[in-house]
N, C-alpha and C positions, 0 to 999 in steps of 0.2 A: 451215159451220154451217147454213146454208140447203136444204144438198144431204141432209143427214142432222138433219132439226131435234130427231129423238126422242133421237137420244144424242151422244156425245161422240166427235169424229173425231181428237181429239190423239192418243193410243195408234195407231191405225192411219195416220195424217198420219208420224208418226215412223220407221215401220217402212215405207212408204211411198220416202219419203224417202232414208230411208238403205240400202236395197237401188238406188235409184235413183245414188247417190252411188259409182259403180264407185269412182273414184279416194280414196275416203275423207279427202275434203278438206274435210268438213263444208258444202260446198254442195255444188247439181246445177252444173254448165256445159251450156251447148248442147248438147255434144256429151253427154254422159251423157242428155240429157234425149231428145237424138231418135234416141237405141240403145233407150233404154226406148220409145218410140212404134213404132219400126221393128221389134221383137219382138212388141210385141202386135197392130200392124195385118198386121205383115206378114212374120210369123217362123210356123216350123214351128209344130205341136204340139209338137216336140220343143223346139224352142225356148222355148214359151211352160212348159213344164213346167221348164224348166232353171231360167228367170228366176224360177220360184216356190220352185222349191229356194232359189234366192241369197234368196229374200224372209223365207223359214221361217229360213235360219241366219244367223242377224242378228249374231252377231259373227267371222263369215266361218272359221269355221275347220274350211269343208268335211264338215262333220255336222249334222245337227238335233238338241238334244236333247228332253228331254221339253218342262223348263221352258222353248224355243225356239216347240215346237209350243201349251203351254199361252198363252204370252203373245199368238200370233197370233190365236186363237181369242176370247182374252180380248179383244185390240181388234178384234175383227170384234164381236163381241155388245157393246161400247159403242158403236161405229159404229154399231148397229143402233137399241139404246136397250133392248137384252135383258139382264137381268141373271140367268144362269140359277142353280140352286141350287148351288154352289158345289162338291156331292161329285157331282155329276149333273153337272158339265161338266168337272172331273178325271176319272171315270170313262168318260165319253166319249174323251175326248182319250185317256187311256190303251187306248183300244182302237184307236184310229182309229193311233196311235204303235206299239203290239203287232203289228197286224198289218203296219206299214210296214218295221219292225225285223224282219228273217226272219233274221237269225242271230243274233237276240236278245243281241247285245252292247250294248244299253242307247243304241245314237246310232243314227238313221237313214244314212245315207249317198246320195247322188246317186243311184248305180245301184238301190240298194234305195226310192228315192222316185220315181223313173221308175217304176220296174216296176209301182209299187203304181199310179200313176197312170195308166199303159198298159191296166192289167191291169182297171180298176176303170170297167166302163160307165158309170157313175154321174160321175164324175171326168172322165172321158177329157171325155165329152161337154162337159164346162165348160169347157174348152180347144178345142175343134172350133167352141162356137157366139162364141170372141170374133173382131170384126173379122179 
């Protein structure tokens, strides 16, 4: 609450969480907890793009879909304390999902979210500047 006083970190604490939770045992253990630190201090790019993929498809079944991509988005803007206008941030997502989606069968896929992430200056760099 302290760290985000403007909005609400339950939605993103959640999703948080339970990419963190490999074993799906409804808690972290140690070990799930310092795989998640040892990726983000000290995992590839590739790495760190993998663990975001696992974070985007939150009920693990090796795709993103849209409503996967719309719900992250949506707890990052409570996180924040941003409430945007509601067809303006479906409309985003769906383009930021379009173009992630290049054989546009409707799920993103690992390799088709790497690429986008590889491929995207913008991105990439958000992964080169964590620890």
């Amino acid at each position: 609450q302290k760290l985000f006083p403007l909005g609400d970190s339950a939605k993103y604490a959640r999703l948080v969480f339970r990419s963190i939770d490999v074993d799906r045992t409804g808690g972290i253990n140690f070990g799930d907890f310092m795989h998640f630190l040892s990726v983000l201090t000290r995992g590839s790019v590739s790495n760190k793009i993998a663990w975001c993929f696992e974070f985007y498809d939150a009920n693990r079944d090796g795709v993103i879909s849209r409503d996967e991509m719309f719900n992250v988005t949506d707890s990052i803007f409570s996180l924040v304390g941003s409430e945007p206008d509601p067809d303006i941030h479906m409309q985003k997502t769906e383009q930021v999902f379009s173009a992630m989606d290049t054989n546009k069968d409707g799920m993103v896929t690992k390799e088709e979210f790497i690429h986008y992430c590889q491929e995207k200056d913008d991105v990439l760099s958000t992964f080169t500047c964590l620890p």
